[in-house]
C-alpha distance (Angstrom), angle and dihedral (degrees) to the residues before:
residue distance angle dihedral
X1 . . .
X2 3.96 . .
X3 3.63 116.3 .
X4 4.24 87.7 -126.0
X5 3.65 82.8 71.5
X6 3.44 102.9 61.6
X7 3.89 101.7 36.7
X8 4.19 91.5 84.4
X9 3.70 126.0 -162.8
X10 3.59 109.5 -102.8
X11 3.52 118.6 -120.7
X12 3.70 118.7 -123.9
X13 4.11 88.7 -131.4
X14 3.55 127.9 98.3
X15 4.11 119.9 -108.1
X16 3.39 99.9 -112.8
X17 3.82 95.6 -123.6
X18 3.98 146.3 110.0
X19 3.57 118.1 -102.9
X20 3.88 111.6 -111.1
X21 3.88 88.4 -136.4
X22 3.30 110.3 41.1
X23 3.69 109.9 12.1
X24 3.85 101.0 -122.8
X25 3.34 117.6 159.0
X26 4.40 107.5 -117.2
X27 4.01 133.2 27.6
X28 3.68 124.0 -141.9
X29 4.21 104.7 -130.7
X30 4.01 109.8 -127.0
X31 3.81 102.1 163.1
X32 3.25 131.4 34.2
X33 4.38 112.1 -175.1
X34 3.91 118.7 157.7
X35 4.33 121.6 -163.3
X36 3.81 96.0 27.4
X37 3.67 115.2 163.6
X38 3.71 113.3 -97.8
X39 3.86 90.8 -130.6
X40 3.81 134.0 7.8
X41 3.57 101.3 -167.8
X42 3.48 98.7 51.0
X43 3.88 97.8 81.9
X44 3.60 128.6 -163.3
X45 3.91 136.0 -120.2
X46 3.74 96.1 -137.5
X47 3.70 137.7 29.7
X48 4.71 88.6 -120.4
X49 3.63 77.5 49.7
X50 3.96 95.1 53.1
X51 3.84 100.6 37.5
X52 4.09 90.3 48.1
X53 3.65 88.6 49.3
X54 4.00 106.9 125.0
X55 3.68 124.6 -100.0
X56 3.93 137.9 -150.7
X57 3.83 137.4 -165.3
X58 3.72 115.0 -98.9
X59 4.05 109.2 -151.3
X60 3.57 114.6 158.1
X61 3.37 123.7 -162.5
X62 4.39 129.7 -161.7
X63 3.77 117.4 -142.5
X64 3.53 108.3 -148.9
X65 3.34 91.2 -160.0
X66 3.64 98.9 66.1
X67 3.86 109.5 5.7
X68 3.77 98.3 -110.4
X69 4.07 128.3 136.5
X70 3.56 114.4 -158.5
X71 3.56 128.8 170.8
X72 3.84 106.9 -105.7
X73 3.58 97.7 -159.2
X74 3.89 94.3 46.0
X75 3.95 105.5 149.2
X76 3.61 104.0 -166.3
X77 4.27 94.6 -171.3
X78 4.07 77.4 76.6
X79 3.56 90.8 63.4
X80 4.13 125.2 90.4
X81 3.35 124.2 168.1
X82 3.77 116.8 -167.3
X83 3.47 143.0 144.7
X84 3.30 95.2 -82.9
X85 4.03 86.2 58.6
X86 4.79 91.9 112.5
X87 3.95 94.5 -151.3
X88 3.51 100.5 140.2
X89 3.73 121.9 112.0
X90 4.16 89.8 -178.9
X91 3.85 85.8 117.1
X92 3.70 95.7 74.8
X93 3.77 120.2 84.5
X94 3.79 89.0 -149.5
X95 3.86 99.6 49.2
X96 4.02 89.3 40.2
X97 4.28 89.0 50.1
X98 3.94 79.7 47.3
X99 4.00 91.5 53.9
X100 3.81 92.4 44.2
X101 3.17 96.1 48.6
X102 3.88 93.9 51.6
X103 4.07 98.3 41.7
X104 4.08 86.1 47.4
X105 3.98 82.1 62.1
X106 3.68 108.4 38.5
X107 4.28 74.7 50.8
X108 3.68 94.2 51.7
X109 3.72 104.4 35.9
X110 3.98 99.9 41.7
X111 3.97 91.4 38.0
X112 3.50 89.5 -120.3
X113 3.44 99.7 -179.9
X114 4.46 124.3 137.7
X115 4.11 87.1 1.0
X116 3.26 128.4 148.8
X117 4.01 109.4 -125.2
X118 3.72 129.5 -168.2
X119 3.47 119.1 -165.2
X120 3.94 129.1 -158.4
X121 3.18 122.3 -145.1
X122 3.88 97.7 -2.3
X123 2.98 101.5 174.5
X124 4.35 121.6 -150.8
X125 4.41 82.5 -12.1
X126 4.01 96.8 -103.8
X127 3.85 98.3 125.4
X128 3.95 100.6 34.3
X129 4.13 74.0 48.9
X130 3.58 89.7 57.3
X131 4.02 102.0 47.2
X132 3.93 87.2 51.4
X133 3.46 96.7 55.4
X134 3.94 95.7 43.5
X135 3.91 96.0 46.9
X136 4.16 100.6 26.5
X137 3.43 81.0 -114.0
X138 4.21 131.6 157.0
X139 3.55 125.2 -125.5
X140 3.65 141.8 -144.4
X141 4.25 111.8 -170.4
X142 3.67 121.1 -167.6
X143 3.69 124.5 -176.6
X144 4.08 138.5 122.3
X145 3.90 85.1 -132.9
X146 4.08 104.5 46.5
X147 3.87 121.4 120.2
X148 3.87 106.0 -155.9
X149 4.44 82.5 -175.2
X150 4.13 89.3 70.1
X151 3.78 88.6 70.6
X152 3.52 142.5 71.9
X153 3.21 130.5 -94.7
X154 3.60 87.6 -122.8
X155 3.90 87.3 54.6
X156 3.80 86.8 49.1
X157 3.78 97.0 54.2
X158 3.99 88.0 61.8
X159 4.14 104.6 31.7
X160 4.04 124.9 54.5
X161 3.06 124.2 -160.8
X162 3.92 140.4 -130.5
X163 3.64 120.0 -175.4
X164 3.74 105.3 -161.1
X165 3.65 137.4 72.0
X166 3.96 127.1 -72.2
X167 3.57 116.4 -102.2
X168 3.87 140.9 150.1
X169 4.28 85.9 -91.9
X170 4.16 80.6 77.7
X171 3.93 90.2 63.6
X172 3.81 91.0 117.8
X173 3.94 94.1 60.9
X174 3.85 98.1 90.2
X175 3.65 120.7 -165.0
X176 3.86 146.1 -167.0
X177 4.01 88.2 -153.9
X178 3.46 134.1 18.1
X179 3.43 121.0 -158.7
X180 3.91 140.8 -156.0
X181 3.66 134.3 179.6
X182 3.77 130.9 162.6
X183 3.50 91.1 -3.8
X184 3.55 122.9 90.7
X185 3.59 97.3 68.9
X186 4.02 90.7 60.9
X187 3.79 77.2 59.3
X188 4.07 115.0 100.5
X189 3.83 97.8 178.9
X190 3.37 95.6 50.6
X191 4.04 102.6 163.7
X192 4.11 87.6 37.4
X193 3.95 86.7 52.6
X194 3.80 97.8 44.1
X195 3.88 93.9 36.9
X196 4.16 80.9 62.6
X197 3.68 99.9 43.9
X198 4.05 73.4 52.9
X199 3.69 94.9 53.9
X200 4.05 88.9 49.1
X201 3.37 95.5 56.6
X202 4.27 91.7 55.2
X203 3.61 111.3 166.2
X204 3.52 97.6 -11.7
X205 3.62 94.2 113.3
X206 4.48 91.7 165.3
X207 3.87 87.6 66.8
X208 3.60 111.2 125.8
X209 4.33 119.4 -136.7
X210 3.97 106.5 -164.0
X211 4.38 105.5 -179.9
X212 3.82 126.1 -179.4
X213 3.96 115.1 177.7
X214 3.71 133.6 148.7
X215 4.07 114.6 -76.7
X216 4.24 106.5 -130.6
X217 3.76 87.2 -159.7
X218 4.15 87.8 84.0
X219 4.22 85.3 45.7
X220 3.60 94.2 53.1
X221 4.06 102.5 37.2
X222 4.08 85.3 43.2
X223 3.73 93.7 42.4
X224 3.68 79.3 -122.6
X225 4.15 100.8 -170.8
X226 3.96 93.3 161.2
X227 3.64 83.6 66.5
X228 3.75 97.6 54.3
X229 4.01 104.2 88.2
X230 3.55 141.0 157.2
X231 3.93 98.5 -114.3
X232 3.74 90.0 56.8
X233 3.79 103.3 64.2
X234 4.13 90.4 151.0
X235 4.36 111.8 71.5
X236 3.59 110.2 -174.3
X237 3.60 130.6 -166.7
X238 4.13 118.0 -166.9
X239 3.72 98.7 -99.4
X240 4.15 92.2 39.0
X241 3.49 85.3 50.6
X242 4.24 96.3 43.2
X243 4.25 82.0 43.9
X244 3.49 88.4 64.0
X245 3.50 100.3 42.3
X246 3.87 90.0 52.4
X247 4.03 89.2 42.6
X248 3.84 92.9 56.0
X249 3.88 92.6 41.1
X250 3.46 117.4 -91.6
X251 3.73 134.8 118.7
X252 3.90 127.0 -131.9
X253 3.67 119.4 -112.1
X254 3.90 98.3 171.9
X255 4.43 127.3 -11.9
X256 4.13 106.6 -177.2
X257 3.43 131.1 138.2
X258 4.34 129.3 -113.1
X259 3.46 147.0 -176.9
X260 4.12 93.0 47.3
X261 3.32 92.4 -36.2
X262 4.14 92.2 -60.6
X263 3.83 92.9 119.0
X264 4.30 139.4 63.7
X265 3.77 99.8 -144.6
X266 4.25 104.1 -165.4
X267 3.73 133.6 176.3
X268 4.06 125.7 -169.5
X269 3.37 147.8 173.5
X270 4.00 124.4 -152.5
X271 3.87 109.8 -117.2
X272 3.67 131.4 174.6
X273 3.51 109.1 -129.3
X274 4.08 122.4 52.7
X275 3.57 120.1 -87.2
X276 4.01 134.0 -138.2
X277 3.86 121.9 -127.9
X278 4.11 112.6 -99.9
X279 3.55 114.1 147.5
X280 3.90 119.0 93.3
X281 3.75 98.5 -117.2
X282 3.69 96.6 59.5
X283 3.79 106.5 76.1
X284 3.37 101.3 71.6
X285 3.78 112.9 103.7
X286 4.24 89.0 108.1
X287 4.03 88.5 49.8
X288 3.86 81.2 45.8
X289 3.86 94.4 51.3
X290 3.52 95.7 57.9
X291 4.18 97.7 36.0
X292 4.02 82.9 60.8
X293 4.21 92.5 51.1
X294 3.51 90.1 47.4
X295 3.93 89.1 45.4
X296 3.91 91.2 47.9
X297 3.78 93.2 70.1
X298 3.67 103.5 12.7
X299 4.24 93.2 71.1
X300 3.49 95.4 56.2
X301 3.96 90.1 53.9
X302 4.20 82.8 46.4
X303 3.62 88.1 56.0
X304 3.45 107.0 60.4
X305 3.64 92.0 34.1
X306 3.98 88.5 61.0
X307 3.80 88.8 43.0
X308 3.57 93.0 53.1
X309 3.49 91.6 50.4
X310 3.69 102.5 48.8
X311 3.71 87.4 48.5
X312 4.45 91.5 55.4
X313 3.71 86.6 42.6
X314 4.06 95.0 55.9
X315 3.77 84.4 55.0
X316 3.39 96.8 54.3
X317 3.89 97.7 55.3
X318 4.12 139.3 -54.9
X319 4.16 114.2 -36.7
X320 3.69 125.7 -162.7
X321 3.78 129.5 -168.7
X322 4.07 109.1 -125.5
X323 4.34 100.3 -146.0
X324 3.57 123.9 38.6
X325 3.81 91.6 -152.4
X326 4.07 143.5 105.4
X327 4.03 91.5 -61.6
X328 3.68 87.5 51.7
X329 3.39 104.4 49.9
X330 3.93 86.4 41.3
X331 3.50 91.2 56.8
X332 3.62 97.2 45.8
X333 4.10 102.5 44.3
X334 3.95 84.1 43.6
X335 3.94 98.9 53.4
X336 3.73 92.6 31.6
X337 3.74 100.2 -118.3
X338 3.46 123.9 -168.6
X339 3.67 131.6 127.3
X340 3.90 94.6 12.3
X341 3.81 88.4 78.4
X342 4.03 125.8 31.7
X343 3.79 107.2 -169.8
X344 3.77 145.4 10.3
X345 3.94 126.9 -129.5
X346 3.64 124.7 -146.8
X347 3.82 133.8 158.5
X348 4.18 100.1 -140.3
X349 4.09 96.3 90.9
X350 3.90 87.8 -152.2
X351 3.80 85.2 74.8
X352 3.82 96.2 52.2
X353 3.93 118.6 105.5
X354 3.82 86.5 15.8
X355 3.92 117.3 109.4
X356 3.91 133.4 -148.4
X357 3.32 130.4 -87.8
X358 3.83 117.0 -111.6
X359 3.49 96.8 6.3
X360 4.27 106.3 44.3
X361 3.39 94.7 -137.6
X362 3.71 107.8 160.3
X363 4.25 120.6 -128.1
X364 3.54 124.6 -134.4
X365 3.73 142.2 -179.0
X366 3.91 127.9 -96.2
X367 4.13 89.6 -111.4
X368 3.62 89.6 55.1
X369 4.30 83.1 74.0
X370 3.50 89.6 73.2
X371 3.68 90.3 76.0
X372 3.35 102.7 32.2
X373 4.11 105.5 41.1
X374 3.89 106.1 -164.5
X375 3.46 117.5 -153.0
X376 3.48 90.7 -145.3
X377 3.90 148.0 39.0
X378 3.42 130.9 -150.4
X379 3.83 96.7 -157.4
X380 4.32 99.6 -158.3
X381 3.91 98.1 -162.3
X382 4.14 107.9 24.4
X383 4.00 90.6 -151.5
X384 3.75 82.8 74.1
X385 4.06 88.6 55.5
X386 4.04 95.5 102.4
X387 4.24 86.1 48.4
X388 3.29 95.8 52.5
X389 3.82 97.9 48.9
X390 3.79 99.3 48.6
X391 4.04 84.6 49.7
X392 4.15 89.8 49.7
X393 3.52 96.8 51.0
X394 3.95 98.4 34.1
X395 4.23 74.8 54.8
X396 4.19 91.4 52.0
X397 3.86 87.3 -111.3
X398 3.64 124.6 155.4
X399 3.74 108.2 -168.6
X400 3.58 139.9 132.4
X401 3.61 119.8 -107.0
X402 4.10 119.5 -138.1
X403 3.37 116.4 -177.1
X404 3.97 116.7 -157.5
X405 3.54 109.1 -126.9
């Protein structure tokens, strides 16, 4: 099946359902992708495996109520998290100095020093790792995927584990922070999830909420499709996000954006009474409006601009795609790649031998280039650019470097 097929015209109609976050009655369709891979971290051990891999519809809607996409035909029954779910980006001296860097504050600024920390959704343990060690802190890690063998035993003596999802049946695991990274947007119910996490907390009104997820702002004003995928069926911009927050009853200690501007950074405390907007980030839902038309016909023209280009570079000489993660297999289901590129480098060696979902393409290692010598590289996130380059060269690679923004 031809990629043209599945990229639908949107309809000018609202979808005729409630927003997740806010409740509003209507959602404004943006996106319209058919035969996306149910999961793109979830690699496969063989191509058959790959290419059979099931597929759902991505169609996000925008509240204009609140400023939230969501997917509106999110099935979550295609969803399964499990160990075997490769997520982490640890691997990468830049992402890790980025994750220091960000624990070291939260530490410094919240005095988070002999707390107890639970973390939702935290994923193979690295971060919730990382706060106990900078703040003598204890942690409590809950997530389907995490792999309590991948760290120390030092990191083991100070973090349990729970391998399961969060729900309201983990009310007796109290908490002086409670963290949550790379999670929320794999969240449908957004308001019904917070609202619990709300409901946990009680009348502990000193607990700590420290969030990091991706900011949709960049996707929409970049025409960002690589970022659209079918794990992340929650988009957040800053004030959707700090709406929410304020809806479920919480107030707003800090809202910025990280990691070039990639990433909503948030911290909250639970308070009893409502709370008015006040931080800089949160008036944004006109801004929004217009970001989202643009984005409605502006990612179609992005598409066949990329595909066009991927196809000229494959006659010019051998490409590779630098990340085998959710922008990756994004990119590839949603041009249609194939033939034009043969493999897929990344650095986490749990990835290697393992192929993409949808597509099949197989992953490799970084020494593998050696033999190979690609003329070109598809560089997935450009904040990894500098990496990449230092690992090419130290490798005796000559290739270009093409960052997809």
């Amino acid at each position: 099946m031809s990629q043209e097929t599945i990229i639908s015209a949107l309809d000018t109609n609202h979808i005729d359902k409630l927003c997740p976050n806010c409740g509003a009655v209507g959602l404004l369709p943006c996106f319209d992708l058919k035969q996306v891979p149910a999961h793109s971290c979830l690699l496969m051990s063989s191509r058959d495996e790959a290419l059979e891999y099931p597929r759902g519809h991505l169609y996000l809607g925008f509240c204009e109520g609140c400023g939230f996409l969501c997917n509106a035909d999110y099935n979550p029954t295609f969803q399964s998290y499990s160990p075997n779910y490769e997520e982490t980006q640890h691997f990468s001296e830049c992402f890790s100095a980025f994750a220091r860097r960000l624990a070291q504050r939260w530490v410094d600024q919240y005095q988070l020093h002999a707390k107890t920390i639970l973390e939702i959704g935290c994923g193979k343990g690295q971060f919730l790792d990382l706060m106990c060690e900078l703040g003598n802190n204890r942690g409590i890690g809950i997530d389907p995927a995490c792999r309590p063998e991948r760290l120390s035993l030092e990191a083991k003596s100070r973090v349990t584990f729970i391998q399961d999802y969060y729900d309201e049946s983990y009310t007796h695991l109290t908490a002086d922070v409670i963290c949550c990274r790379h999670t929320l947007e794999h969240i449908h119910e957004t308001q019904e999830f917070l609202s619990s996490v709300r409901r946990t907390i009680g009348d502990r009104l000193d607990t700590l909420m420290l969030f990091e997820l991706p900011d949709v702002t960049r996707v929409l004003r970049e025409y960002a499709f690589w970022d659209l995928y079918y794990e992340h069926c929650s988009y957040f911009t800053a004030g959707s996000l700090a709406r929410l927050f304020r809806l479920c009853g919480f107030d707003l200690l800090e809202l910025e954006r990280d990691f070039d501007d990639q990433y909503l950074i948030l911290a909250a405390r639970p308070v009893n009474q409502p709370t008015a907007s006040e931080l800089e980030l949160e008036d944004d839902l006109k801004l929004t409006r217009q970001d989202v038309m643009a984005f409605r016909d502006g990612h179609k023209k992005a598409i066949q601009s990329w595909r066009l280009k991927v196809q000229s570079l494959a006659k010019t000489g051998r490409v590779i795609a630098w990340g085998g993660g959710s922008k990756c297999v994004a990119f590839f289901t949603t041009l249609g790649i194939q033939d034009e590129i043969e493999y897929v480098v990344d650095i986490n060696p749990f990835k290697h031998g393992k192929f993409l979902p949808g597509t099949g393409h197989e992953v490799i290692s970084p020494e593998r280039l050696r033999d190979y010598q690609p003329d070109h590289v598809l560089v997935m996130n450009p904040i990894y650019c500098s990496e990449i380059s230092q690992t090419l060269a130290a490798l005796n690679v000559n290739a270009s470097l093409i960052p997809v923004c």
